[in-house]
Backbone bond lengths (Angstrom), bond angles and torsions (degrees), N, CA, C in turn:
res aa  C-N    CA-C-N  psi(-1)  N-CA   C-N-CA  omega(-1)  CA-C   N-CA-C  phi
1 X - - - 1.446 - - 1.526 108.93 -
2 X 1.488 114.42 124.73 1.764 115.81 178.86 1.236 91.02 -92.91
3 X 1.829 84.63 127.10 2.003 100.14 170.65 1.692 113.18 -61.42
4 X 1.198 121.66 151.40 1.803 127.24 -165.51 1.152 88.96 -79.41
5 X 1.979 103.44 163.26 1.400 106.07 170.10 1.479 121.30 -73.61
6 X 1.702 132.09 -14.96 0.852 112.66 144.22 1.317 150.76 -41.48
7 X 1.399 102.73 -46.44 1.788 119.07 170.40 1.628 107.73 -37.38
8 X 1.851 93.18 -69.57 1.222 106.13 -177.02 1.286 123.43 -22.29
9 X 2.023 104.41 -73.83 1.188 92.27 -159.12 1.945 106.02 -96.10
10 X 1.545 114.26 41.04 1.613 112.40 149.10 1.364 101.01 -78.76
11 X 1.433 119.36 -59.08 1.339 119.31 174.95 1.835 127.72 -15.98
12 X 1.592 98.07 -65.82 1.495 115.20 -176.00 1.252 106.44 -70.81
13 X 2.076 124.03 -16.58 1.602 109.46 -178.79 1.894 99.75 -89.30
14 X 1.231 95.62 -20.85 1.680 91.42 176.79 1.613 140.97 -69.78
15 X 1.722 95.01 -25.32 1.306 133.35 156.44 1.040 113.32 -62.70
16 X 1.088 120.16 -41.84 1.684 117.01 175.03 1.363 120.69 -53.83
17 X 1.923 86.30 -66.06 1.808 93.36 -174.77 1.408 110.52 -52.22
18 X 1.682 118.29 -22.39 1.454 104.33 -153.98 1.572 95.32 -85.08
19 X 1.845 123.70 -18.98 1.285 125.31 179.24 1.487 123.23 -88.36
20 X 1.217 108.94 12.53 1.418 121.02 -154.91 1.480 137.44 26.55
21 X 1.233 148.92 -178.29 1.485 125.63 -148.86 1.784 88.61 -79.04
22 X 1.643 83.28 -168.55 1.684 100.72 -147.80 1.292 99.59 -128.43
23 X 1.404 115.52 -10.73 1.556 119.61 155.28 1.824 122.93 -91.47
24 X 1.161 116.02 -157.83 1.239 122.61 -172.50 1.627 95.66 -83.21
25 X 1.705 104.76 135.36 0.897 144.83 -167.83 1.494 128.80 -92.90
26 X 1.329 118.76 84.05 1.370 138.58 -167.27 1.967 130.62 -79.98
27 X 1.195 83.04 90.16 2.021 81.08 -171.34 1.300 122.21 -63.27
28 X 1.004 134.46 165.47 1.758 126.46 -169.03 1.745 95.46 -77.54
29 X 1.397 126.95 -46.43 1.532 114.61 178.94 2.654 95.88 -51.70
30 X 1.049 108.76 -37.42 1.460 80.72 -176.30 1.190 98.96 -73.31
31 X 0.943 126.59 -49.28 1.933 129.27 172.23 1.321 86.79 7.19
32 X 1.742 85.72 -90.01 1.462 96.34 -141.72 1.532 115.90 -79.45
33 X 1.439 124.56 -3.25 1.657 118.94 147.63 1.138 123.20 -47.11
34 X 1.618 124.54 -41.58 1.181 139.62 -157.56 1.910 111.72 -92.10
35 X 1.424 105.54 -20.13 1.507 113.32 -150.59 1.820 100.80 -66.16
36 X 1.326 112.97 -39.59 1.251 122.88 177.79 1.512 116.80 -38.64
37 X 1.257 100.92 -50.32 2.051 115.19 -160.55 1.395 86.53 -84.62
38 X 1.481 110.25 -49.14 1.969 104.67 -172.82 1.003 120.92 -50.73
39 X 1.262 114.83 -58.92 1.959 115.34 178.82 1.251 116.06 -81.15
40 X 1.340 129.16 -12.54 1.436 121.89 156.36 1.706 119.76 -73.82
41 X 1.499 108.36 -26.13 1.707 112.03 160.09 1.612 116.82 -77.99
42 X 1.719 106.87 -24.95 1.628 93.60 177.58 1.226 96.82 -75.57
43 X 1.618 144.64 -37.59 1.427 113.60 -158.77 1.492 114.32 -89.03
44 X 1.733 112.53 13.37 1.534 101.62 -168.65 1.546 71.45 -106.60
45 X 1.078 125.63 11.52 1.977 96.76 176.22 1.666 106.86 76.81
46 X 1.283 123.92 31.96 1.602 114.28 -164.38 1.589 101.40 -125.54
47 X 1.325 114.84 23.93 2.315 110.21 155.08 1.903 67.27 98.08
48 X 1.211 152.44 127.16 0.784 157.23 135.42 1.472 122.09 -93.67
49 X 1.307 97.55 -46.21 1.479 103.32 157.40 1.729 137.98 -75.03
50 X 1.515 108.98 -4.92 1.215 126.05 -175.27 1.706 93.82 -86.94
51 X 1.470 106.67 -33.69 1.755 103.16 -169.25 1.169 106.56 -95.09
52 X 1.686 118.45 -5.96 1.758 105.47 179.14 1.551 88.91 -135.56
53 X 1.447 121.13 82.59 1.392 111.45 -176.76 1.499 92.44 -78.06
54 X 2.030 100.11 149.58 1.053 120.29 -176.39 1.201 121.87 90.45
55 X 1.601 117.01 -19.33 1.634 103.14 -171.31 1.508 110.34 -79.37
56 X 1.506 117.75 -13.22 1.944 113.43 -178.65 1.506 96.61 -68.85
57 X 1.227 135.83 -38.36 1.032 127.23 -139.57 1.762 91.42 -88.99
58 X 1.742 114.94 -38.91 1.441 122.52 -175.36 1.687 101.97 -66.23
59 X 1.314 108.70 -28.28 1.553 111.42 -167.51 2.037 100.60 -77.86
60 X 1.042 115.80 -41.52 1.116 123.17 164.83 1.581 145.43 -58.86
61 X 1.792 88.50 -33.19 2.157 84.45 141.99 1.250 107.75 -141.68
62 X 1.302 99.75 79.06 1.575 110.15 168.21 1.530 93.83 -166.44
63 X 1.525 100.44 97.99 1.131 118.71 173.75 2.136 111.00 -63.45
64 X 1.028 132.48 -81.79 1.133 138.72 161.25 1.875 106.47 -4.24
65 X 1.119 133.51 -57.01 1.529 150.99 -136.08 1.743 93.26 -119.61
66 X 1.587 123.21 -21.68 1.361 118.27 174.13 1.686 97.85 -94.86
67 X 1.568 112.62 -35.54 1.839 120.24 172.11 1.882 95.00 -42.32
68 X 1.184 109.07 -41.64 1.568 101.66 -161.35 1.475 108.24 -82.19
69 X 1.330 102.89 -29.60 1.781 98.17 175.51 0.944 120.93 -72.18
70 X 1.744 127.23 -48.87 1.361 134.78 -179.71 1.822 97.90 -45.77
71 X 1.141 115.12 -49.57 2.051 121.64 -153.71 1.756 80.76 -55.35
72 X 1.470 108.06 -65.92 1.412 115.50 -159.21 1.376 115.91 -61.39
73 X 1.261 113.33 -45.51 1.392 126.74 169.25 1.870 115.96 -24.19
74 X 1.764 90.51 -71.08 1.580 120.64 170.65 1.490 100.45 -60.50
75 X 1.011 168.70 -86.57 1.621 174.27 -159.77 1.836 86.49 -30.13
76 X 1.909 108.81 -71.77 1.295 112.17 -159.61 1.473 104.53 -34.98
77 X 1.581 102.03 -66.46 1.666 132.71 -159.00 1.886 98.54 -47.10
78 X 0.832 90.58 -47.55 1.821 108.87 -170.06 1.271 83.43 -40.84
79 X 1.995 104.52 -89.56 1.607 110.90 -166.33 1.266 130.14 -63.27
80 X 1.560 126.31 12.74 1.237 124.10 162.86 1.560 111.64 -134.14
81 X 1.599 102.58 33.99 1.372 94.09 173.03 1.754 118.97 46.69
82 X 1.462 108.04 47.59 1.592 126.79 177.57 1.654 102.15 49.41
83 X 1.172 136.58 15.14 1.264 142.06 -175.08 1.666 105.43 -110.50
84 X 1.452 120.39 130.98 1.292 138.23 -158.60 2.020 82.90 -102.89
């Protein structure tokens, strides 16, 4: 019996998490060096992720370190009227 392409690709997302990402590898101390320049480049629209490779992927299971982006994120947006 050939496993479905559903099966499959639960398989390949589980493999993942269990291998962790496959790019450059971001610790919560770079997190949070980095968090300033990142979310002030994600909200001007300027590759945010091109200048902090790795941090979507750290922000995405790292609950604690995504708590800090969303707060800051919202603070930036607030006081400049979402404008960088």
């Amino acid at each position: 019996m050939t496993p479905s392409r559903e099966s499959r690709r639960a398989c390949k997302h589980l493999l993942a998490g269990l291998l962790g990402p496959s790019g450059p590898e971001v610790t919560c101390e770079d997190c949070f060096a980095n968090l300033d320049v990142y979310v002030e480049r994600e909200l001007a629209g300027d590759g945010a992720d091109v200048l902090v490779p790795g941090m979507r992927a750290h922000l995405e299971g790292c609950p604690a370190c995504a708590e800090e982006h969303d707060s800051l994120r919202d603070l930036i947006a607030r006081d400049t009227g979402g404008r960088i």
